[in-house]
mmCIF file as Biopython writes it, N, C-alpha, C and O atoms, coordinates in Angstrom:
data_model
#
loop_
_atom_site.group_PDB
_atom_site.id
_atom_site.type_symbol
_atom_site.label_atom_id
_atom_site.label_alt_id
_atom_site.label_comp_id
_atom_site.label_asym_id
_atom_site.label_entity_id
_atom_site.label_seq_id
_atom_site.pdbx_PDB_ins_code
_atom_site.Cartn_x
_atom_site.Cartn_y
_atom_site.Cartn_z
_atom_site.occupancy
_atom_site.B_iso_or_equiv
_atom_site.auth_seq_id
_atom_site.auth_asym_id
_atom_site.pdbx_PDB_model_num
ATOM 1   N N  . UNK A ? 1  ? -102.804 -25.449 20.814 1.0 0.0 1  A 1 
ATOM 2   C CA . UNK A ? 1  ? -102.384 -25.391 22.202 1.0 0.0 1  A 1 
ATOM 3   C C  . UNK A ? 1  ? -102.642 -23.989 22.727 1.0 0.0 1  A 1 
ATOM 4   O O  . UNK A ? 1  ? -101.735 -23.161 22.644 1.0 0.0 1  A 1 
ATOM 5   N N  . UNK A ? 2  ? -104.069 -23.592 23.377 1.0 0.0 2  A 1 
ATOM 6   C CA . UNK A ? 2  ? -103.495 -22.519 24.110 1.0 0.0 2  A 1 
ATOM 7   C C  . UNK A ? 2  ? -103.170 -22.221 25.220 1.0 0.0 2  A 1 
ATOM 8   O O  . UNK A ? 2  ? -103.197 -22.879 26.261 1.0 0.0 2  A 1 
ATOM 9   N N  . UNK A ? 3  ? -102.815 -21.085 24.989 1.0 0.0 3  A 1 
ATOM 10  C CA . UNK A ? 3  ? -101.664 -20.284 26.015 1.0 0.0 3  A 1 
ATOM 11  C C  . UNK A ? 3  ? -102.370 -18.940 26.906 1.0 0.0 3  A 1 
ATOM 12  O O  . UNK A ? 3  ? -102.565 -17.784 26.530 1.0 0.0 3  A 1 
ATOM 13  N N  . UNK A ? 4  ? -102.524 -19.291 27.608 1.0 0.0 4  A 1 
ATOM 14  C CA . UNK A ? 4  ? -103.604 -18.132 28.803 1.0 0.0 4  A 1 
ATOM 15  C C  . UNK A ? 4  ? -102.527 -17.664 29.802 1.0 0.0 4  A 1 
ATOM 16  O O  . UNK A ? 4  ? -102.116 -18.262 30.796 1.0 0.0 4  A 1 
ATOM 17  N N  . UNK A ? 5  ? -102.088 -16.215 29.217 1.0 0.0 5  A 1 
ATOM 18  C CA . UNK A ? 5  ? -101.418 -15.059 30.625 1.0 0.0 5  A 1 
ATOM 19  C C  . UNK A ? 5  ? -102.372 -14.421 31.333 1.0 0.0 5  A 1 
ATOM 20  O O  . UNK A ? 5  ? -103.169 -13.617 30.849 1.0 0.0 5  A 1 
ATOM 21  N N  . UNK A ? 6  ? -102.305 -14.836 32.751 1.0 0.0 6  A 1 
ATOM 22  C CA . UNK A ? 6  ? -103.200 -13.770 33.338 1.0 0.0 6  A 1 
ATOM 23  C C  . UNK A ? 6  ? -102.263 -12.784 34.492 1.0 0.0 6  A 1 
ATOM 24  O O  . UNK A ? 6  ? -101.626 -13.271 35.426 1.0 0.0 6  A 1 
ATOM 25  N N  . UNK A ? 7  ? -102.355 -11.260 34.168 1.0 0.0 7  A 1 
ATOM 26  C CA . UNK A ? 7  ? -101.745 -10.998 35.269 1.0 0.0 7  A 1 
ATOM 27  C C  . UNK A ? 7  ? -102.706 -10.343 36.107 1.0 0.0 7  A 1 
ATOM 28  O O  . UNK A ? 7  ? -103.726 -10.014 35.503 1.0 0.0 7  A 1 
ATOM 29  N N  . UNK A ? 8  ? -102.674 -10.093 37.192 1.0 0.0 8  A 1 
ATOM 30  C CA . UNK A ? 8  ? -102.984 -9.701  38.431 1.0 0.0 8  A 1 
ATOM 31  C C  . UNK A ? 8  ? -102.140 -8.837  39.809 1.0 0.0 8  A 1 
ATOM 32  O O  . UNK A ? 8  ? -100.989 -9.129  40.133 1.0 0.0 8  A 1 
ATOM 33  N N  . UNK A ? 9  ? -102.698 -8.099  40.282 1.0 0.0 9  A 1 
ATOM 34  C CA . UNK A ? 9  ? -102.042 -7.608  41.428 1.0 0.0 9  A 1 
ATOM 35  C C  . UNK A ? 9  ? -101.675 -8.486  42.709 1.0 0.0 9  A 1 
ATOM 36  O O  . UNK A ? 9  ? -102.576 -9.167  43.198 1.0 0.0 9  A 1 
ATOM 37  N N  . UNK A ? 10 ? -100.603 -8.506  43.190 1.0 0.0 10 A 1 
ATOM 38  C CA . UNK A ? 10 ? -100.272 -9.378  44.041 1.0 0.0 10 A 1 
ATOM 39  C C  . UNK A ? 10 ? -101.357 -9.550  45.306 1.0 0.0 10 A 1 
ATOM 40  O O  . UNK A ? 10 ? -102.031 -8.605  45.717 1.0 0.0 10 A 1 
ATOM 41  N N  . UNK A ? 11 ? -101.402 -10.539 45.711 1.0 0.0 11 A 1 
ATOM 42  C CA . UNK A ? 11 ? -102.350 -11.113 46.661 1.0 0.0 11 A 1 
ATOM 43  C C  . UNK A ? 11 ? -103.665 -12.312 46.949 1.0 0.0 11 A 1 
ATOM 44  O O  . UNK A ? 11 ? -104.224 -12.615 48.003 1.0 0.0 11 A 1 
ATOM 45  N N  . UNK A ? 12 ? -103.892 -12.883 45.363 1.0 0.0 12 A 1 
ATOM 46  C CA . UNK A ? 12 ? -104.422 -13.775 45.115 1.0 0.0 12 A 1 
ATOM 47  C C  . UNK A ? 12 ? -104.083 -15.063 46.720 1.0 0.0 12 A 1 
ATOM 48  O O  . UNK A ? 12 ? -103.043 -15.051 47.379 1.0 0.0 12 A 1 
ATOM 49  N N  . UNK A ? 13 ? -104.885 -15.699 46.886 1.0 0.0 13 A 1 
ATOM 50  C CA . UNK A ? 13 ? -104.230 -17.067 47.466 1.0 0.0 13 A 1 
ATOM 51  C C  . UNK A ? 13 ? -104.482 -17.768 47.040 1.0 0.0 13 A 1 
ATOM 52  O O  . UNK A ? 13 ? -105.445 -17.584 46.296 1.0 0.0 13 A 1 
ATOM 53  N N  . UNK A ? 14 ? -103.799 -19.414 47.096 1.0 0.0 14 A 1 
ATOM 54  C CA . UNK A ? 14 ? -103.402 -20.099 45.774 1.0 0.0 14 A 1 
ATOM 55  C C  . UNK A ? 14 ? -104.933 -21.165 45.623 1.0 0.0 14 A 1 
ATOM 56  O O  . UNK A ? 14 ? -105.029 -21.945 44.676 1.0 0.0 14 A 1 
ATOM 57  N N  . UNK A ? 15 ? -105.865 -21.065 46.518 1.0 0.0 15 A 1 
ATOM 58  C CA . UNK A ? 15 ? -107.191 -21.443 46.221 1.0 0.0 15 A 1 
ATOM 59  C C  . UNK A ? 15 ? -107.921 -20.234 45.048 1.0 0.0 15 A 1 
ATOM 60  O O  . UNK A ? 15 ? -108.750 -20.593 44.212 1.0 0.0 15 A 1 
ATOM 61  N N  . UNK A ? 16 ? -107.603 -19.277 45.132 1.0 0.0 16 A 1 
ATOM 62  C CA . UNK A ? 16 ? -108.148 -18.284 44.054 1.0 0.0 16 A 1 
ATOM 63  C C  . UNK A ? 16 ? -107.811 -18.816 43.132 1.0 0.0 16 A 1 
ATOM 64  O O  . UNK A ? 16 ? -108.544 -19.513 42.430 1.0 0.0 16 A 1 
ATOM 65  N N  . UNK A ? 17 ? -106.143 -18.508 42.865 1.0 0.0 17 A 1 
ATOM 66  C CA . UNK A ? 17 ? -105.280 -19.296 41.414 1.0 0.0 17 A 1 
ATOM 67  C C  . UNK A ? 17 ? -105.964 -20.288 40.925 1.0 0.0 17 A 1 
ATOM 68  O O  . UNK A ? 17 ? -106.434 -20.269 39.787 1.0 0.0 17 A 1 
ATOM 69  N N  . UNK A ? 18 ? -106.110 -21.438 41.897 1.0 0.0 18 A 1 
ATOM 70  C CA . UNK A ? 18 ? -106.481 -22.965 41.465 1.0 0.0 18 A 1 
ATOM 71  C C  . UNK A ? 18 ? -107.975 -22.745 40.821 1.0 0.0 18 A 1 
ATOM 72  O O  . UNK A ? 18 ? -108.202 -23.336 39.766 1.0 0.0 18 A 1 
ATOM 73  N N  . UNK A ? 19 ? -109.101 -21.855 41.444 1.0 0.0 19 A 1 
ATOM 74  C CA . UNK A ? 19 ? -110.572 -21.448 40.820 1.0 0.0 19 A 1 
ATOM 75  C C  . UNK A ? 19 ? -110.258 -20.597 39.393 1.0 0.0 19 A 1 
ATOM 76  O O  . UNK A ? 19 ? -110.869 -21.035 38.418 1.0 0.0 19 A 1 
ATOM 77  N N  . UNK A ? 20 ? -109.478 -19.565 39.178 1.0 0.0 20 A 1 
ATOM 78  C CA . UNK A ? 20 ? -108.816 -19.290 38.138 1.0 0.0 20 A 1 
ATOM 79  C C  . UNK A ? 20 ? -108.651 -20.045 36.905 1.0 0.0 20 A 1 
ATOM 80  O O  . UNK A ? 20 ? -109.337 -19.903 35.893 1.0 0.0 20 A 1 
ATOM 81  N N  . UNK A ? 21 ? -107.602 -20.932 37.083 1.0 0.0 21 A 1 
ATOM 82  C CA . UNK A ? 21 ? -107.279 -21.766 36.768 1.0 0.0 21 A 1 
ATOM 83  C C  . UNK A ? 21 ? -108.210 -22.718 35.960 1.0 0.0 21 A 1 
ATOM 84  O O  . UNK A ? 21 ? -108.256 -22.667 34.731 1.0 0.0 21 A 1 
ATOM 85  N N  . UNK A ? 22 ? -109.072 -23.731 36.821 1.0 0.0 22 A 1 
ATOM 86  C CA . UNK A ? 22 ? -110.131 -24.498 36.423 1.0 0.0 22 A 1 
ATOM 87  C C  . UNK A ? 22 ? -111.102 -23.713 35.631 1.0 0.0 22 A 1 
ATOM 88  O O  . UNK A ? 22 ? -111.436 -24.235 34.568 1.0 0.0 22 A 1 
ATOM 89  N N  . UNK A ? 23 ? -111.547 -22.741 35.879 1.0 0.0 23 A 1 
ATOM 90  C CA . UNK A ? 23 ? -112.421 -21.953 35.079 1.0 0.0 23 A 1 
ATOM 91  C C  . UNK A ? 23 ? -111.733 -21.411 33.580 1.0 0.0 23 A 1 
ATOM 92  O O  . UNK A ? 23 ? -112.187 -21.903 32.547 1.0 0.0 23 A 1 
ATOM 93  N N  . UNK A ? 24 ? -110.827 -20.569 33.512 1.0 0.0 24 A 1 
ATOM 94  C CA . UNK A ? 24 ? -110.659 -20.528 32.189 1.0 0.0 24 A 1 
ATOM 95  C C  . UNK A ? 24 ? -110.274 -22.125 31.324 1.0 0.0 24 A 1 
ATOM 96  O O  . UNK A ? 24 ? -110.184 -22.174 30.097 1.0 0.0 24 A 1 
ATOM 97  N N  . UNK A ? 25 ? -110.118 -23.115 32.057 1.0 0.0 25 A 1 
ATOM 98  C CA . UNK A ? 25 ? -109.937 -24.207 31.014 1.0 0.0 25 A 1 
ATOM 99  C C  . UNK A ? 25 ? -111.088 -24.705 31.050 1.0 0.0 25 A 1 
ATOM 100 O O  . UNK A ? 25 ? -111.039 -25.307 29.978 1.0 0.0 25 A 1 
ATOM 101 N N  . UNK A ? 26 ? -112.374 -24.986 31.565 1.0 0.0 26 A 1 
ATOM 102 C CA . UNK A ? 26 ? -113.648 -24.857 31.335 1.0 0.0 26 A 1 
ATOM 103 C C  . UNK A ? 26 ? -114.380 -23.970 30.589 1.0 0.0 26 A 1 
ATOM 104 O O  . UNK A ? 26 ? -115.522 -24.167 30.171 1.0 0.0 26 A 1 
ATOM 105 N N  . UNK A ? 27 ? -113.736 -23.030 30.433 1.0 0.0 27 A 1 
ATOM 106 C CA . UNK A ? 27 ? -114.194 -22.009 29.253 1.0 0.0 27 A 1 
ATOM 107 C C  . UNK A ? 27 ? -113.648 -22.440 27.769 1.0 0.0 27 A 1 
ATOM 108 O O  . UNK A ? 27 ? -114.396 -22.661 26.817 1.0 0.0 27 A 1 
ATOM 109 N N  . UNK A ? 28 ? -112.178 -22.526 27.730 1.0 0.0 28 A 1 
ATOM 110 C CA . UNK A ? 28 ? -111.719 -22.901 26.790 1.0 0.0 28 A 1 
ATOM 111 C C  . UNK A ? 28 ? -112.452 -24.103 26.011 1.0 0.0 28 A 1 
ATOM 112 O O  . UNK A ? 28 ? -112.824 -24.162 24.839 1.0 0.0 28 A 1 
ATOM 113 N N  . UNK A ? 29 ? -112.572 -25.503 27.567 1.0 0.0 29 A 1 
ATOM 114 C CA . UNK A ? 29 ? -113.128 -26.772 26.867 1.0 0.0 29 A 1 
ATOM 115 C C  . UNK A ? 29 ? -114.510 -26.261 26.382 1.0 0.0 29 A 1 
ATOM 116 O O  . UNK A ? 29 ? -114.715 -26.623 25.223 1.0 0.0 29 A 1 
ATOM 117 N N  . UNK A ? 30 ? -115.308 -25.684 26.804 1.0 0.0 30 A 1 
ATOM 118 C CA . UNK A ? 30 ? -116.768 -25.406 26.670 1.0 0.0 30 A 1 
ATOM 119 C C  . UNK A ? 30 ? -116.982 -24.812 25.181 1.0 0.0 30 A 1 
ATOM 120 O O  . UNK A ? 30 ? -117.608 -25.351 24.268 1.0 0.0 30 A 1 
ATOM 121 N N  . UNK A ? 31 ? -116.113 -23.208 25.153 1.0 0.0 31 A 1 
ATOM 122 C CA . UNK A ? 31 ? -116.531 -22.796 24.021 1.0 0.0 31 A 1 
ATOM 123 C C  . UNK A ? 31 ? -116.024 -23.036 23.021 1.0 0.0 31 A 1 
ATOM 124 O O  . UNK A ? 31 ? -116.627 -22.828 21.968 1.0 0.0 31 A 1 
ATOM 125 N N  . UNK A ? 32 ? -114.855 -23.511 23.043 1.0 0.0 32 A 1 
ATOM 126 C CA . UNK A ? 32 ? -113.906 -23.697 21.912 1.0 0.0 32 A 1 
ATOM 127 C C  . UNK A ? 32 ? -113.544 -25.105 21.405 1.0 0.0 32 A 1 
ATOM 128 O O  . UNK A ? 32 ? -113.182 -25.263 20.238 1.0 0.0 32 A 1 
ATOM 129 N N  . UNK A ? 33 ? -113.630 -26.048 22.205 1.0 0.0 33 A 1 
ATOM 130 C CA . UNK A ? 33 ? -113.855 -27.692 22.052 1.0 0.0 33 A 1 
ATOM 131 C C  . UNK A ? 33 ? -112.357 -27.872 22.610 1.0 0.0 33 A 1 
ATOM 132 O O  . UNK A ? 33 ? -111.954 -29.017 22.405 1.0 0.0 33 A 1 
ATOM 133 N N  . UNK A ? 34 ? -111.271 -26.904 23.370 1.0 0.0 34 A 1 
ATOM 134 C CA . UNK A ? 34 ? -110.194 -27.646 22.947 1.0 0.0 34 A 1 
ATOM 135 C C  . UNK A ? 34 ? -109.906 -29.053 24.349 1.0 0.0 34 A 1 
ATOM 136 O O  . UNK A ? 34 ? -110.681 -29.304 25.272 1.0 0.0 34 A 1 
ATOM 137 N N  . UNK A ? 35 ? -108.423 -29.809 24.024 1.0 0.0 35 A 1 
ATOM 138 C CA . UNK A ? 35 ? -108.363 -30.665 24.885 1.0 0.0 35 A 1 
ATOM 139 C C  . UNK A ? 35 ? -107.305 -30.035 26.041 1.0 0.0 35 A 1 
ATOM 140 O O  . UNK A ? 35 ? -106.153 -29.617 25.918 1.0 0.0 35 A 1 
ATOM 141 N N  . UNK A ? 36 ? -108.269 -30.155 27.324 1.0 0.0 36 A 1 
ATOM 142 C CA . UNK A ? 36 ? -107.790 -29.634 28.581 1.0 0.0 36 A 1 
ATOM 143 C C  . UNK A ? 36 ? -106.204 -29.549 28.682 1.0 0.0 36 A 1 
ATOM 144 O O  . UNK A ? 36 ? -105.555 -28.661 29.233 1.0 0.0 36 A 1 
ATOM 145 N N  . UNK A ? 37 ? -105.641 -30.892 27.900 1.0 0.0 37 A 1 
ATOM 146 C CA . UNK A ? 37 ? -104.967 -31.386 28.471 1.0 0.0 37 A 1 
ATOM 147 C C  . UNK A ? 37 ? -103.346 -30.520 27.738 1.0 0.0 37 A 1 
ATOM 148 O O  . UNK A ? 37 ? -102.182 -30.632 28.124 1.0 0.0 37 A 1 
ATOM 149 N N  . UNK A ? 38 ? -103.905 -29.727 26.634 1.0 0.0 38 A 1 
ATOM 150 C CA . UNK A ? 38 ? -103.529 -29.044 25.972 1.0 0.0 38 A 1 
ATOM 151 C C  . UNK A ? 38 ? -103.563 -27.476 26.359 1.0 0.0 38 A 1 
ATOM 152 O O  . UNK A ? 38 ? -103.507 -26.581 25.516 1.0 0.0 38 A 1 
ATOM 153 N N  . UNK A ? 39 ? -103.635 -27.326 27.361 1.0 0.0 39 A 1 
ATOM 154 C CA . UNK A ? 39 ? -104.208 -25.265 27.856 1.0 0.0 39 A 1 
ATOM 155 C C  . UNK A ? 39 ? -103.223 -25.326 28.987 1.0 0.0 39 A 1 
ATOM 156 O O  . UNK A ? 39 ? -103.188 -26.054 29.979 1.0 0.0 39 A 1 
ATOM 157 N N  . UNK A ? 40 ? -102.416 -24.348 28.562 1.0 0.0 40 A 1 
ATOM 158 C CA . UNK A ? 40 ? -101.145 -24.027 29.969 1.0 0.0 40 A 1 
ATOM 159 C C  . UNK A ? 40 ? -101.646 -22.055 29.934 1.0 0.0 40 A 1 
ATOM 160 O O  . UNK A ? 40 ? -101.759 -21.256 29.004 1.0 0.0 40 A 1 
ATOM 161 N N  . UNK A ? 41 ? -101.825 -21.931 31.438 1.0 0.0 41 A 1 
ATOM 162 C CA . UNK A ? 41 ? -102.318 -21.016 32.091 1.0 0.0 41 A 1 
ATOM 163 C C  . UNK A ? 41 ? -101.222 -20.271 32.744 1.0 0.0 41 A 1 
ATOM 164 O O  . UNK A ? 41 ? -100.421 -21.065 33.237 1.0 0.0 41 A 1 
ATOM 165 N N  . UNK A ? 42 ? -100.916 -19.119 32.915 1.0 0.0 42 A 1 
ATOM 166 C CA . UNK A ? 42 ? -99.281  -18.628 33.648 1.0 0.0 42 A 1 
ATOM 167 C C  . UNK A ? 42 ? -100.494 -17.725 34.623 1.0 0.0 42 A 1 
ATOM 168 O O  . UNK A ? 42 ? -101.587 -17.245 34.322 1.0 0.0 42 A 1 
ATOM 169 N N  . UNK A ? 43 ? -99.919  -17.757 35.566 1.0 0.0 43 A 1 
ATOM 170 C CA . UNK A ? 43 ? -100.795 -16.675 36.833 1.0 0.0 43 A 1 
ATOM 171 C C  . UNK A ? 43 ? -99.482  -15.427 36.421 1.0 0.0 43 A 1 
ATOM 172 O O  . UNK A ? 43 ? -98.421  -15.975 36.120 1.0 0.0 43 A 1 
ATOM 173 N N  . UNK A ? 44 ? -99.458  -14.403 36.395 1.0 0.0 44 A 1 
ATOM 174 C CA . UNK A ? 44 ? -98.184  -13.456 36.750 1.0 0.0 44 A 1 
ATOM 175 C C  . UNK A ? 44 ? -98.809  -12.396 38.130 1.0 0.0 44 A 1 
ATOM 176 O O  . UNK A ? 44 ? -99.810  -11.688 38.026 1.0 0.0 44 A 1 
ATOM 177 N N  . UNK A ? 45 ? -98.242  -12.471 38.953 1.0 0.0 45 A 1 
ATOM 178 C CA . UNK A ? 45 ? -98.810  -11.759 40.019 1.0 0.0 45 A 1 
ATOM 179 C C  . UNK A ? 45 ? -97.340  -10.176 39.879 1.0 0.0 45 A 1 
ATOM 180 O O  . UNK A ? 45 ? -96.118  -10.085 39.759 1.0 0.0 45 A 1 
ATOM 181 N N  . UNK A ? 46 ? -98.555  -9.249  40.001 1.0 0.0 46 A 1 
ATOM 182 C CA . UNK A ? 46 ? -97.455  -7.966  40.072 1.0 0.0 46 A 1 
ATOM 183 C C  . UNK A ? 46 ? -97.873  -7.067  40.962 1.0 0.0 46 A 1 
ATOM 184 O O  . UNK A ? 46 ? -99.051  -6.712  41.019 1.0 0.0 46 A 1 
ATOM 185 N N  . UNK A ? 47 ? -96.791  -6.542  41.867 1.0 0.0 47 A 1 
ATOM 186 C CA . UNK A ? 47 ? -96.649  -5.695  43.061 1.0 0.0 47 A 1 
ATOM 187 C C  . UNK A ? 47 ? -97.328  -4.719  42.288 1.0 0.0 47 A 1 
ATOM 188 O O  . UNK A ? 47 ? -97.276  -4.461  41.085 1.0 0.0 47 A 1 
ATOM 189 N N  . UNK A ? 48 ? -98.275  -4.001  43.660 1.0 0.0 48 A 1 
ATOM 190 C CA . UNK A ? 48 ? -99.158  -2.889  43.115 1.0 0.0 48 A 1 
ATOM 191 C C  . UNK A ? 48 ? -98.592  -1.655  42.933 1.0 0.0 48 A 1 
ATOM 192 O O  . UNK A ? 48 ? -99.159  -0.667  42.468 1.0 0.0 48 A 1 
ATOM 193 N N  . UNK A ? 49 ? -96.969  -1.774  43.478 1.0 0.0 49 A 1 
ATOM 194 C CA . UNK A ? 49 ? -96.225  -0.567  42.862 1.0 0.0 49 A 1 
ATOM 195 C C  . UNK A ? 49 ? -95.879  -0.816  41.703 1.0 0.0 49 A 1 
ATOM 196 O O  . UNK A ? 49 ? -95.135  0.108   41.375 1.0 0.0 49 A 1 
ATOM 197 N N  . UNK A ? 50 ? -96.007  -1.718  40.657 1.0 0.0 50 A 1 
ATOM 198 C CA . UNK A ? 50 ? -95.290  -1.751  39.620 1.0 0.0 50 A 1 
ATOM 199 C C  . UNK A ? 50 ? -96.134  -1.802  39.038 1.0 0.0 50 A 1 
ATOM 200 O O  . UNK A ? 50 ? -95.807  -2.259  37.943 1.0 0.0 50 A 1 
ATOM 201 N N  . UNK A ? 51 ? -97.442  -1.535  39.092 1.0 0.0 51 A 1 
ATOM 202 C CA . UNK A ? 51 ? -98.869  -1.654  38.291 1.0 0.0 51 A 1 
ATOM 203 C C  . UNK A ? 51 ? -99.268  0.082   38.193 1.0 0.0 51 A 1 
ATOM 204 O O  . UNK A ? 51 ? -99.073  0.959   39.034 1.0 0.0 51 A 1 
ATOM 205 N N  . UNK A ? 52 ? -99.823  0.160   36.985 1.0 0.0 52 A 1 
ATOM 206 C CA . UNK A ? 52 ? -100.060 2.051   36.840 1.0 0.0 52 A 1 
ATOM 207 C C  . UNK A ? 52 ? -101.473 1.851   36.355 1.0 0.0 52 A 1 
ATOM 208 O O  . UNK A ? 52 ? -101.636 0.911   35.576 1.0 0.0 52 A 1 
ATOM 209 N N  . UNK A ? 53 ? -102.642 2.659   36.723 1.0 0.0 53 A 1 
ATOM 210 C CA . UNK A ? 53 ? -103.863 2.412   37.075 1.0 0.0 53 A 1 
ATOM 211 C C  . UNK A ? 53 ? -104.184 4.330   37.015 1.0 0.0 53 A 1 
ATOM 212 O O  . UNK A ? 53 ? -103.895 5.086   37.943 1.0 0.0 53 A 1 
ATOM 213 N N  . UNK A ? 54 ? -104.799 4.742   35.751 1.0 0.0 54 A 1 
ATOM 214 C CA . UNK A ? 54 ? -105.778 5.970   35.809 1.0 0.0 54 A 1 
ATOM 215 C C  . UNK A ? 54 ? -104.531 7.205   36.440 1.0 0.0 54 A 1 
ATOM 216 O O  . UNK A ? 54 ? -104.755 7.999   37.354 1.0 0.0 54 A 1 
ATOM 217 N N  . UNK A ? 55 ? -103.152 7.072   35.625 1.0 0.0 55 A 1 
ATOM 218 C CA . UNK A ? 55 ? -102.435 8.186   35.797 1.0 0.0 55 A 1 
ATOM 219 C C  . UNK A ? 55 ? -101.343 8.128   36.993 1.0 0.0 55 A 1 
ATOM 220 O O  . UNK A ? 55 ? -100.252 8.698   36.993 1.0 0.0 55 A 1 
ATOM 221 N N  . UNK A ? 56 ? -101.971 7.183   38.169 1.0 0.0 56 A 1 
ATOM 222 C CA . UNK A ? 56 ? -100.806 6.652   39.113 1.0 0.0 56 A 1 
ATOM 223 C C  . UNK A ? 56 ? -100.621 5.317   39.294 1.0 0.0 56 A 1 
ATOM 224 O O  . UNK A ? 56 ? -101.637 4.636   39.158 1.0 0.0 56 A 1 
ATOM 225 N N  . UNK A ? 57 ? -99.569  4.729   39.573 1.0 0.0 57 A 1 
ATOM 226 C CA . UNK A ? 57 ? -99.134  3.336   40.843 1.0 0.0 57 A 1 
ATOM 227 C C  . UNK A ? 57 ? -100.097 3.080   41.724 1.0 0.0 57 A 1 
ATOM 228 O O  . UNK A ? 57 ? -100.311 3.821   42.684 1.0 0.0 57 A 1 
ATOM 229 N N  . UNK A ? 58 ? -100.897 1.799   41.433 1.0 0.0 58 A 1 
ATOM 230 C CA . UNK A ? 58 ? -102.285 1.303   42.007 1.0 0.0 58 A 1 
ATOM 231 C C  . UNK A ? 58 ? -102.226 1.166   43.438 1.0 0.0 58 A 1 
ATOM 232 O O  . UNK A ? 58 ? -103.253 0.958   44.084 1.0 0.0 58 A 1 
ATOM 233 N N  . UNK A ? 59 ? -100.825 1.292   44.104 1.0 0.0 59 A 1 
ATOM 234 C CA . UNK A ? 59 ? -100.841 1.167   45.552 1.0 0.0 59 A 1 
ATOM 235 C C  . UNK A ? 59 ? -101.390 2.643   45.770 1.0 0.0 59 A 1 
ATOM 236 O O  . UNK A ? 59 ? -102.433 2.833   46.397 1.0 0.0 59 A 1 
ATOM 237 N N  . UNK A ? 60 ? -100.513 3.861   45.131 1.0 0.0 60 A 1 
ATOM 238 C CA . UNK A ? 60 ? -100.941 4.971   45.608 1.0 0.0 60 A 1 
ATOM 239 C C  . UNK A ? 60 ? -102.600 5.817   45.235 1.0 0.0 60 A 1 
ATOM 240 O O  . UNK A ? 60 ? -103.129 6.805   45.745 1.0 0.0 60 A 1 
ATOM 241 N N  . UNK A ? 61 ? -103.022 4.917   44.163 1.0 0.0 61 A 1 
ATOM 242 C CA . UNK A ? 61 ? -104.526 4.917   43.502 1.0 0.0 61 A 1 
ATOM 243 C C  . UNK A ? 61 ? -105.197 4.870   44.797 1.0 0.0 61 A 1 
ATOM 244 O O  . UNK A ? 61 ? -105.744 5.810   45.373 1.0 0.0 61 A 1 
ATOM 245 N N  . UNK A ? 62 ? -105.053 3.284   45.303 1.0 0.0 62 A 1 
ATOM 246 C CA . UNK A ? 62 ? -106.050 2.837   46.855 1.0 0.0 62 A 1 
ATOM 247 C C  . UNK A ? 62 ? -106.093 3.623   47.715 1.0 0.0 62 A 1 
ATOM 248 O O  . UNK A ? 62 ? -107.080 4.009   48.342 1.0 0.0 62 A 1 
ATOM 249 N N  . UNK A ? 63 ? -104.754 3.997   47.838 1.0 0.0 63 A 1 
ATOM 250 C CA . UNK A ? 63 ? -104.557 4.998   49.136 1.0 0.0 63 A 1 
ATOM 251 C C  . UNK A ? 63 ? -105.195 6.123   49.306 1.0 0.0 63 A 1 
ATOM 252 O O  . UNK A ? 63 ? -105.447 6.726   50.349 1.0 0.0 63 A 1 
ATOM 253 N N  . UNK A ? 64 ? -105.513 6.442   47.897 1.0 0.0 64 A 1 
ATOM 254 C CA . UNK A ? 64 ? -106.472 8.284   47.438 1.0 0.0 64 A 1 
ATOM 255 C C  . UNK A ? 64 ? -107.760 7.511   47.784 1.0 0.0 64 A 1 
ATOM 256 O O  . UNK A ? 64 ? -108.667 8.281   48.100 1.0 0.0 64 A 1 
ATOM 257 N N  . UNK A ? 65 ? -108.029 6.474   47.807 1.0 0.0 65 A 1 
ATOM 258 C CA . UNK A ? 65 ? -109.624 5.833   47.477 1.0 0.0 65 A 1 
ATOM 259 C C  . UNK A ? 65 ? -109.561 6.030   48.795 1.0 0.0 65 A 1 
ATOM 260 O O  . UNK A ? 65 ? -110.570 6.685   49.052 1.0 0.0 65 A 1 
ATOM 261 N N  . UNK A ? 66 ? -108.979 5.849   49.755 1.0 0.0 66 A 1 
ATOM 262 C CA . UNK A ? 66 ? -109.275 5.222   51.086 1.0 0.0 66 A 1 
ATOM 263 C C  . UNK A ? 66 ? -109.932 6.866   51.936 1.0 0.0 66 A 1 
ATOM 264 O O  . UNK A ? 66 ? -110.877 7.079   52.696 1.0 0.0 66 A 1 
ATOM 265 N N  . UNK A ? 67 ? -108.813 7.796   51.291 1.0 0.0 67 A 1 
ATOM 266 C CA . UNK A ? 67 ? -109.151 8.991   52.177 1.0 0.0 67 A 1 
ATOM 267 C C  . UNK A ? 67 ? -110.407 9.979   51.863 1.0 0.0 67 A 1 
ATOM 268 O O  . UNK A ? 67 ? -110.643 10.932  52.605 1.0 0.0 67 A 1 
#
């Protein structure tokens, strides 16, 4: 049975998730033979303040990118 965590920074919309989704269990069925019906996928979406990215908080990362 596997078990696929994906986390991500908040903002996905739930047509992303759902392409997400279908694709790693198409990967799974493809390379690995397993049965679809058997692959539970967790989305974890995390605020970009609570994400740390190259020494800072990925909100305040973007913000240096921007200027």
């Amino acid at each position: 049975m596997p078990y696929v965590n994906i986390q991500i920074t908040a903002g996905a919309t739930r047509a992303q998730k759902a392409a997400l989704v279908k694709d790693v269990t198409d990967s799974l069925v493809r390379v690995l033979g397993k049965n679809p019906e058997h692959i539970h996928i967790v989305i974890q979406e995390i605020k970009e303040e609570d994400w740390g990215y190259s020494g800072l908080l990925t909100d305040t990362w973007k913000q240096q990118q921007q200027q």
